[in-house]
C-alpha positions as CSV (number, residue, x, y, z in Angstrom):
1,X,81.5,178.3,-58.6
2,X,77.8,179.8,-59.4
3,X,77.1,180.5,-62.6
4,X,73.9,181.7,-64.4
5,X,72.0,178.9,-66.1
6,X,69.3,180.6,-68.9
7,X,66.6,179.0,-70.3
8,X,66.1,180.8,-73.3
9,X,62.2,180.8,-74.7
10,X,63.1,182.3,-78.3
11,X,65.1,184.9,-79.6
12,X,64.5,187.7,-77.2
13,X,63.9,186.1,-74.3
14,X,64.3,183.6,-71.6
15,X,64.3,182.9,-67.5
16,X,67.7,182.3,-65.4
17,X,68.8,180.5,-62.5
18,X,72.1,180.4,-60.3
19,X,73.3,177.6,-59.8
20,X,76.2,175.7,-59.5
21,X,77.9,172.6,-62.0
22,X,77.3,169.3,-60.7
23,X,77.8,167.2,-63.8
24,X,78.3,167.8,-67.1
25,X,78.4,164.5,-70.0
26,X,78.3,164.2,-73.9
27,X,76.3,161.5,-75.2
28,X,76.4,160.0,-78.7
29,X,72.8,162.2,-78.6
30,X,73.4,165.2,-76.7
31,X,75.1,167.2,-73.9
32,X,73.8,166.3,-70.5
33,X,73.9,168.4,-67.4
34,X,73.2,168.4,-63.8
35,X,73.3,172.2,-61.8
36,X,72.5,172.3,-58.1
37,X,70.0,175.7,-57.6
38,X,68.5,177.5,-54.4
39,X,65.8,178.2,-56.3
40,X,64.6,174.6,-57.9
41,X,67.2,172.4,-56.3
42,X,68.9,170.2,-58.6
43,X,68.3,171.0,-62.4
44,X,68.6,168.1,-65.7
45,X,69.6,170.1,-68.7
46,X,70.0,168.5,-72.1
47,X,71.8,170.4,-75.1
48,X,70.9,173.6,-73.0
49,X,67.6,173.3,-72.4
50,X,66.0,173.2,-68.8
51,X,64.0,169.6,-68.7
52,X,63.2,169.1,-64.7
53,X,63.9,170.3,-61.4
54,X,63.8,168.8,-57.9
55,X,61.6,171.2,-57.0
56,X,59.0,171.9,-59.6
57,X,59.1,168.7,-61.5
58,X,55.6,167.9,-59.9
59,X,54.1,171.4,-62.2
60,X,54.8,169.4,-65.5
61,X,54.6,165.3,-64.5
62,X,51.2,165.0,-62.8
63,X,49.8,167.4,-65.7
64,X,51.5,166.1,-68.6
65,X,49.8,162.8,-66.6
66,X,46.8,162.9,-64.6
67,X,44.2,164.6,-66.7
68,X,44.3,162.4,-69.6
69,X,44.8,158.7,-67.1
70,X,41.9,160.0,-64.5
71,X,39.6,160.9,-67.8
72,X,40.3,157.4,-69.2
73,X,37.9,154.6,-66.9
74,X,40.5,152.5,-66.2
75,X,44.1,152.5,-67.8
76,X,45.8,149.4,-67.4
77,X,48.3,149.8,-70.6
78,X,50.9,152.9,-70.6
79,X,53.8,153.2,-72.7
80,X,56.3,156.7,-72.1
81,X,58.4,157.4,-75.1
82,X,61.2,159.5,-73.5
83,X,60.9,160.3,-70.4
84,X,64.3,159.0,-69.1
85,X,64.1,161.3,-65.8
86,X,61.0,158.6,-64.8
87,X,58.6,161.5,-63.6
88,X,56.4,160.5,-65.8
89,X,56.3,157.1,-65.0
90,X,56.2,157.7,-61.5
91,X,52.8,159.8,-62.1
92,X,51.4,156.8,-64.1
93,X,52.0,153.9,-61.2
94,X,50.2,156.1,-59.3
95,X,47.4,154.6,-60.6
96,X,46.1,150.9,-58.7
97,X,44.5,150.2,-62.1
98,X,47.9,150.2,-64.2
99,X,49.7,146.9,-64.9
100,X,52.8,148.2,-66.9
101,X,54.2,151.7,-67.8
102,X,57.0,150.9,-70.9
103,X,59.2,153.5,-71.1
104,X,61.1,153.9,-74.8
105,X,64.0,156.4,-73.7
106,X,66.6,157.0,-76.3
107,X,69.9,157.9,-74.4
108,X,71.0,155.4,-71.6
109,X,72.8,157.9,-70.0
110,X,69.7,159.7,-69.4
111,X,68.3,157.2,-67.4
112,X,71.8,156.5,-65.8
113,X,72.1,160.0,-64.6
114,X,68.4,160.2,-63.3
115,X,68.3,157.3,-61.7
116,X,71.7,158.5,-59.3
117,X,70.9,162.2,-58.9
118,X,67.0,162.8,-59.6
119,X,65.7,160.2,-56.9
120,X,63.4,163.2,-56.0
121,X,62.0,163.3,-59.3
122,X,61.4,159.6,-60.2
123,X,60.4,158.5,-56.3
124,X,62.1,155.0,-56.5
125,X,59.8,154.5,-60.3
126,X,62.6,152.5,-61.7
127,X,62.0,150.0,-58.7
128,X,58.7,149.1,-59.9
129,X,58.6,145.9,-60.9
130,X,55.3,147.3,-63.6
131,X,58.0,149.6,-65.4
132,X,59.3,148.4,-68.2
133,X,62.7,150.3,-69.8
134,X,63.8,149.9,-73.1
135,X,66.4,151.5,-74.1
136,X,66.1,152.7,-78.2
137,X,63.9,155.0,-80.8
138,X,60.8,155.5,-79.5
139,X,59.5,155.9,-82.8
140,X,61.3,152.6,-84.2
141,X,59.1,151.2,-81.2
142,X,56.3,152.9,-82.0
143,X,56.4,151.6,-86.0
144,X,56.9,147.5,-84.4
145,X,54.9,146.7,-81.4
146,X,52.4,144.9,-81.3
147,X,50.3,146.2,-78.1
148,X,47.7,148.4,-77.5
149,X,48.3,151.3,-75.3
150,X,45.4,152.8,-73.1
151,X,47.9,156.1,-72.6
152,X,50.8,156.9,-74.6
153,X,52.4,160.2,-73.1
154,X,55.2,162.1,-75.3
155,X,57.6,163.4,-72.8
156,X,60.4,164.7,-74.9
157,X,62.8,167.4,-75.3
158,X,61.4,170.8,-77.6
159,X,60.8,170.5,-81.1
160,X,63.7,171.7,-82.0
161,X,65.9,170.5,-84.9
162,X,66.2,166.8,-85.8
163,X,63.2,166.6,-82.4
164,X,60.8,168.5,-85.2
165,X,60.2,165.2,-86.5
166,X,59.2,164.0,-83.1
167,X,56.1,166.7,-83.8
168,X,54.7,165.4,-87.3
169,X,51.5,164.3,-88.5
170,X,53.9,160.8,-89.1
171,X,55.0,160.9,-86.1
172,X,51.4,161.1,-84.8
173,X,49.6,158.8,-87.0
174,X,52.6,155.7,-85.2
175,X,51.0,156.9,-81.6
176,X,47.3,157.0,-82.9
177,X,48.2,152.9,-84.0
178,X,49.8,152.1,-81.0
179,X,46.9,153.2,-79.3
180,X,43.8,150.4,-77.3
181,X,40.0,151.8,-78.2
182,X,39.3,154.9,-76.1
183,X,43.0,155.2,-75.6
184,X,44.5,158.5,-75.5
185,X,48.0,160.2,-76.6
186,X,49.8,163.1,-74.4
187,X,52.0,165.3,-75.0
188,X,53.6,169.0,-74.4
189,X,53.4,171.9,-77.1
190,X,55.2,174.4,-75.6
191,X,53.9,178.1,-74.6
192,X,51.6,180.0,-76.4
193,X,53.1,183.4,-75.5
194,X,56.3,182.5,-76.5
195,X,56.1,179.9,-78.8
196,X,52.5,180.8,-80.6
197,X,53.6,179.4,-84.3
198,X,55.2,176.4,-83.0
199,X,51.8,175.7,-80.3
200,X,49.5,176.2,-83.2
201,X,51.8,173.8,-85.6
202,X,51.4,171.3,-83.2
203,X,47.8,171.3,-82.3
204,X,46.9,171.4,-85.9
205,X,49.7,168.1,-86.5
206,X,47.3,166.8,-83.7
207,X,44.1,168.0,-85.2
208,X,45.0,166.3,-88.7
209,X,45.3,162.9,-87.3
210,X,42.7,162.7,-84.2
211,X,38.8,163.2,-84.2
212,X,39.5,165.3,-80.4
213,X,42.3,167.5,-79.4
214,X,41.8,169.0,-75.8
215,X,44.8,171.7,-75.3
216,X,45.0,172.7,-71.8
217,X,47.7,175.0,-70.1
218,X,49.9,175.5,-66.8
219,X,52.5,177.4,-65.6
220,X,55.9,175.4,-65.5
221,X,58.5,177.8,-63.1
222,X,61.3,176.2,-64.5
223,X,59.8,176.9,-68.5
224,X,59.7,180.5,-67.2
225,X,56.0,180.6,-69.0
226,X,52.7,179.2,-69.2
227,X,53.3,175.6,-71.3
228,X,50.9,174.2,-73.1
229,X,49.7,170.5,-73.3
230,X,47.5,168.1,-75.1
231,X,44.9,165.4,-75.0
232,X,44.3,163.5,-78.2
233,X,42.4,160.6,-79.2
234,X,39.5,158.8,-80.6
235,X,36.8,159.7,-77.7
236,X,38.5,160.9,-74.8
237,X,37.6,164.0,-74.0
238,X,38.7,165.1,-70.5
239,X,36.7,168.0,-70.2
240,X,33.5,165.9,-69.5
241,X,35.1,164.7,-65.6
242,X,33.5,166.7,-63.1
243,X,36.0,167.5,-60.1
244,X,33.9,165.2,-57.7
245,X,34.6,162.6,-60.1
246,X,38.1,163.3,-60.1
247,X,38.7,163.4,-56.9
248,X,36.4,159.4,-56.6
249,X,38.4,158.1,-59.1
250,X,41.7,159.5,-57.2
251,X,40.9,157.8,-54.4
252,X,39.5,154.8,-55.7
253,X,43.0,154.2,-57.5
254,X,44.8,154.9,-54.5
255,X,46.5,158.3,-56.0
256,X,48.2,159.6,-53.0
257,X,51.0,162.3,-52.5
258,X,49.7,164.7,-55.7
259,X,50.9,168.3,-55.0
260,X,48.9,170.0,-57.5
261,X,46.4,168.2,-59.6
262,X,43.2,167.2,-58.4
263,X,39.5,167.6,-59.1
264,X,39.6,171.8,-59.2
265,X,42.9,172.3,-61.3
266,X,41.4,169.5,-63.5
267,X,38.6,171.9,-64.3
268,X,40.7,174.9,-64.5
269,X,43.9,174.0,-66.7
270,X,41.1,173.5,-70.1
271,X,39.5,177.2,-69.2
272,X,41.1,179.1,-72.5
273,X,42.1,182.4,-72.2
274,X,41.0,184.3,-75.4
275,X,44.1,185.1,-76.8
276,X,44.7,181.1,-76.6
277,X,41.3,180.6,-78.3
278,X,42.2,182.9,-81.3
279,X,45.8,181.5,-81.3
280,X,44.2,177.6,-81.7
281,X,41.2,178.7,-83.5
């Protein structure tokens, strides 16, 4: 039976889908679901909360990705914390030059559930032998290991209750350590329209702990807004790859398959409108 699926923004608004129960689970963590939708296909929803989509997954992955691992000369090091859908990963063995992507996913069932009914989203990542999964904190990781990322991307759920934390200049500081020299972290904070307090929280969290921030933005149709992202590190500063550049290193690395980032969208997404610039300022 169809139902309406909301995913609500803040208080007063939201976006909705119909669609139609597939699965429904709670975890020790949090309430997992699966809808099928004629709009996005199938939808992953955790504790209510629209995460990906069959369809538009490709909006958020290769941009929460690509601009930061194309900007860096040659990432061989990538560690995902969250991420259990594996779009992420996918995006990041994309690249010839990586050697390992180590995903840190919380919830097992997360990765149980993606792996049986989001093969569209993860394109057979978990089946590369260069992935890594553990299964456990991300932070408790994060505060232990010994390695050196050249990318470490943030793909988690809102900061929403106990996932404020996740959003702290702590929080942070443990990615900023885990990172190699000209490494960079990535992450998503959210939409500026709707979420403009909790956008500017994060980029200033961001802004206390690394010497560059580069916010960029991009519609996500499943969001139902413009979402925002972020580049941070030491040195890596994304804005300075020309779009011919982009599109050598692309195909130097053998990055095949993208269906919307390359060298032009790579310019675009950091071009601030004004109300983002005051917002950030």
């Amino acid at each position: 039976m169809s139902e309406r699926i909301f995913e609500r923004l803040n208080d007063s608004s939201g976006a909705w889908f119909d669609g139609t129960l597939v699965e429904r689970r709670q975890t020790p963590f949090q309430l997992l679901e699966v809808y099928e939708t004629p709009e996005l296909g199938r939808i992953f929803r955790l504790d209510g909360f629209n995460m990906t989509s069959e369809r538009d997954e490709f909006f958020y992955h290769e941009n929460l990705i690509h601009p930061a691992a194309i900007a860096h000369p040659g990432p061989r090091q990538a560690l995902v914390i969250g991420g259990g859908d594996g779009g992420s990963s996918k995006e990041l063995l994309r690249h010839a030059t990586i050697e390992r992507v180590h995903m840190a996913e919380l919830d097992p069932d997360v990765i149980e559930i993606s792996k049986r009914q989001f093969g569209k989203v993860h394109g057979g990542a978990f089946d590369d032998p260069r992935l890594q999964v553990t299964v456990g904190d991300g932070l408790a990781y994060l505060r232990s290991t010994p390695v050196r990322y050249d990318l470490v991307a943030m793909d988690l759920t809102d900061p929403v209750g106990p996932a404020v934390e996740l959003y702290s200049p702590a929080t942070f500081a443990l990615a900023k350590g885990a990172l190699a020299e000209g490494g960079a972290l990535v992450l998503h904070v959210g939409s500026p329209f709707s979420h403009p307090d909790r956008v500017r929280r994060t980029i200033s969290a961001l802004r206390s702990v690394f010497p560059l921030v580069t916010p960029y933005f991009v519609h996500i149709p499943i969001y139902g807004s413009i979402w925002g992202f972020a580049v941070a590190s030491g040195s890596l500063d994304p804005r300075e790859v020309e779009p011919a550049e982009v599109e050598s290193r692309l195909a130097a690395r053998g990055v095949k398959g993208l269906r919307y980032y390359n060298g032009d969208t790579h310019r675009a997404v950091f071009a601030l409108p004004n109300y983002v610039k005051s917002l950030l300022a």
